[in-house]
C-alpha positions as CSV (number, residue, x, y, z in Angstrom):
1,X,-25.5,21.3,22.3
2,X,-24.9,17.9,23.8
3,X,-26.7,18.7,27.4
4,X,-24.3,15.9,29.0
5,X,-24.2,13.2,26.6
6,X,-21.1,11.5,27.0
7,X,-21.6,9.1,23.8
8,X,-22.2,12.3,21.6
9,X,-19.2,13.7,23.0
10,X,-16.9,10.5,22.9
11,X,-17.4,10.8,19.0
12,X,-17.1,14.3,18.6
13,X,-13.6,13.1,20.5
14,X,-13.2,10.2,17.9
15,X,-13.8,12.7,14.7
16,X,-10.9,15.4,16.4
17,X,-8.5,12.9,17.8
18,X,-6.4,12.5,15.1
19,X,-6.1,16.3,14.6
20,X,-5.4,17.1,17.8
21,X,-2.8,14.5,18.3
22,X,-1.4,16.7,14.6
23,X,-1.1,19.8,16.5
24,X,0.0,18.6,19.8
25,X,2.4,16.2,18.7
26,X,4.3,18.6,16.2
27,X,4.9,20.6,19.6
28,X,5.5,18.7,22.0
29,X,8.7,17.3,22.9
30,X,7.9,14.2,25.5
31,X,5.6,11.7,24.8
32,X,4.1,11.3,28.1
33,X,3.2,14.7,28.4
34,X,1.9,15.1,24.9
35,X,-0.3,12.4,26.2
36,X,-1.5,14.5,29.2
37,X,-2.0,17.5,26.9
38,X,-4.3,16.1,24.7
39,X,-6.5,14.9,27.6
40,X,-6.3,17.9,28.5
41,X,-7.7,19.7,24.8
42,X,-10.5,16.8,25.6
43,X,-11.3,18.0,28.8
44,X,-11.3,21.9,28.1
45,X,-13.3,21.6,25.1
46,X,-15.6,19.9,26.9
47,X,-16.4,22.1,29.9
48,X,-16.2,24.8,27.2
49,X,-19.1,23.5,24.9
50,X,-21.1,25.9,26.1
51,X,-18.9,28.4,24.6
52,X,-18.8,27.1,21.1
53,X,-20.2,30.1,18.7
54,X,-20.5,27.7,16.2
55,X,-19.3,30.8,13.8
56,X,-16.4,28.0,12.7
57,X,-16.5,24.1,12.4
58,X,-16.6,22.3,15.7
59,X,-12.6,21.0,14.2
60,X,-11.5,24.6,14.0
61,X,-12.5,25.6,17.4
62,X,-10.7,22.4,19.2
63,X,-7.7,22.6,17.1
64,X,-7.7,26.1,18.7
65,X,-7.9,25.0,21.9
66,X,-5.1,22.3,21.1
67,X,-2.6,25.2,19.8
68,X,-3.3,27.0,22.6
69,X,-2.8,24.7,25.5
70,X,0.0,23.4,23.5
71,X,1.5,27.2,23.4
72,X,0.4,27.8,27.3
73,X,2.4,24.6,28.2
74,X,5.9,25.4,26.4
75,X,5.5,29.2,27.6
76,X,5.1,27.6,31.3
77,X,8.3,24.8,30.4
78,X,9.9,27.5,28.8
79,X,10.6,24.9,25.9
80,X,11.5,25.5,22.5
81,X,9.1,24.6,19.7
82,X,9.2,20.9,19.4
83,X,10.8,19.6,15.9
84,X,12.4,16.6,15.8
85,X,10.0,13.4,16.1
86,X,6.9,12.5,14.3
87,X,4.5,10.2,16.0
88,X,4.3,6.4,14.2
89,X,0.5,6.8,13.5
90,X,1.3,9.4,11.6
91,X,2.2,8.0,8.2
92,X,1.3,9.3,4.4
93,X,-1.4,7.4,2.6
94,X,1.0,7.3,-0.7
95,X,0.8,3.5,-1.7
96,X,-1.6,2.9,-4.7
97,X,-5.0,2.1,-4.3
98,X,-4.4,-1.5,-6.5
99,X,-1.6,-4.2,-5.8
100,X,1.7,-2.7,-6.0
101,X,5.0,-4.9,-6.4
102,X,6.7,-5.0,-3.3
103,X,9.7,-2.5,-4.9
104,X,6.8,0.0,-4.7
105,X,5.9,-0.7,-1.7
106,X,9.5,-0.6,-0.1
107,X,10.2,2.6,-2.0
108,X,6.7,4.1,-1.0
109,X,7.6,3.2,2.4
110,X,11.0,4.8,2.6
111,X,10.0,7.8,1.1
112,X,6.9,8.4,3.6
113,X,10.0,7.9,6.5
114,X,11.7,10.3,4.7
115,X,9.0,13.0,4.4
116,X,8.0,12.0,8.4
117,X,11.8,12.8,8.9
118,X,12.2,15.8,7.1
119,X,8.5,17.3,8.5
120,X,10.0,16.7,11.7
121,X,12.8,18.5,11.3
122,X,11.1,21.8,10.8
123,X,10.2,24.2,13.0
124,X,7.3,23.4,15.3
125,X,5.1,26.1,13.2
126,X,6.2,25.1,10.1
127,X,5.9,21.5,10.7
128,X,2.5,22.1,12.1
129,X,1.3,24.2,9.0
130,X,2.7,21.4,6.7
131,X,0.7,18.9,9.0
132,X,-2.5,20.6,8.8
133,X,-2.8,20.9,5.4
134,X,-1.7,18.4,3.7
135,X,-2.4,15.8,6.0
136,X,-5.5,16.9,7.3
137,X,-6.7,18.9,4.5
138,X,-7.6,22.4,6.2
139,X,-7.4,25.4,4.6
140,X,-5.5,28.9,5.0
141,X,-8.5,30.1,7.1
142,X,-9.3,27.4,9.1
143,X,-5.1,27.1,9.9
144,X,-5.1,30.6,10.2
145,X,-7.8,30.3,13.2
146,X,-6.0,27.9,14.9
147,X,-2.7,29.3,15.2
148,X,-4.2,33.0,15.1
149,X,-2.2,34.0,12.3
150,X,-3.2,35.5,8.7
151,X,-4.0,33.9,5.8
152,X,-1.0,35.5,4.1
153,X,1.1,34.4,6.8
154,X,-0.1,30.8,6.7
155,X,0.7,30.8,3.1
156,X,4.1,32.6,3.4
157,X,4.8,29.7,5.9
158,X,3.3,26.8,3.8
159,X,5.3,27.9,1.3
160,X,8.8,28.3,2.9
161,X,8.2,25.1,4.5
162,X,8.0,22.7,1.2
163,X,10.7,24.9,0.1
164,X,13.0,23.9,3.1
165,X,11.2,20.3,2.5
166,X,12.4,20.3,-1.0
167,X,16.0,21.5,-0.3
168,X,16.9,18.8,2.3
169,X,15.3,16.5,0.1
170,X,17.2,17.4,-3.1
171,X,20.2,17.5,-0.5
172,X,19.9,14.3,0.7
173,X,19.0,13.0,-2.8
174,X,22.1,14.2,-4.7
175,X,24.3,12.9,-1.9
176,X,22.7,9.6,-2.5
177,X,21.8,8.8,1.0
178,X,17.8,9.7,1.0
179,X,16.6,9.7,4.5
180,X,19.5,7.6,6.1
């Protein structure tokens, strides 16, 4: 496939970074490692090209490999699912397209920490389903690859995650302190 070509492979790195950093960083409890971890997806996907079926897209196949050497480190920690913090780059792309008033903007903000917050506070799988979908758009199958599971169960998952999202939302809402 790339016979060796480092520059071919530095942007197959650049097109999957941002996922893997999704799937490893929903799992992950310290940074440092998470770090280490997704040097490491790099590096095993790499001496692994060779391996590539190319029955799935080349995304599929790393985020794979990220689930699982994600999964292989915890079950060697003997850590728990990691739930509780969301990366910074890792924001929702929900201010308008034209010039908003800076109300908009505040609000647009605050509710992006909010969602951040509340994805963060879900179990690791949930919170990685959540991720992978909506924020980079994959579908049941290609989730399903990635964190061998079903499509049903992937779906049973999305689903009781927004409804967990939407109950500390509404929570939080009708106690009047959103996301503080």
């Amino acid at each position: 496939m790339l016979s060796g070509d480092t520059e071919a492979f530095r942007e197959l790195v650049e097109s999957c970074q941002r996922l893997v950093a999704h799937i490893v960083y929903r799992m992950i409890p310290n940074e440092t490692e998470r770090e280490d971890i997704c040097q490491e997806v790099f590096l095993k996907a790499y001496r692994n090209l060779g391996g590539f079926k190319h029955n799935c897209k080349f995304s599929t196949w790393i985020g794979q490999i990220a689930y699982n050497t994600s999964l292989n480190y915890l079950e060697k920690k003997k850590l728990v699912l990691f739930d509780d913090i969301t990366p910074e780059e890792m924001t929702f792309d929900s201010l308008p397209a034209d010039s908003p008033w800076p109300s908009e903007v505040s609000e647009a903000k605050e509710l992006s920490e909010c969602l951040k917050k509340e994805i963060a506070g879900l179990p690791g799988h949930y919170a990685t389903i959540v991720t992978l979908y909506h924020l980079d758009e994959m579908t049941y199958d290609e989730i399903g690859k990635i964190m061998k599971l079903p499509d049903g169960t992937v779906k049973s998952y999305l689903f009781r995650a927004r409804r967990m999202l939407k109950d500390r939302l509404l929570e939080k809402y009708t106690k009047e302190d959103l996301c503080h």
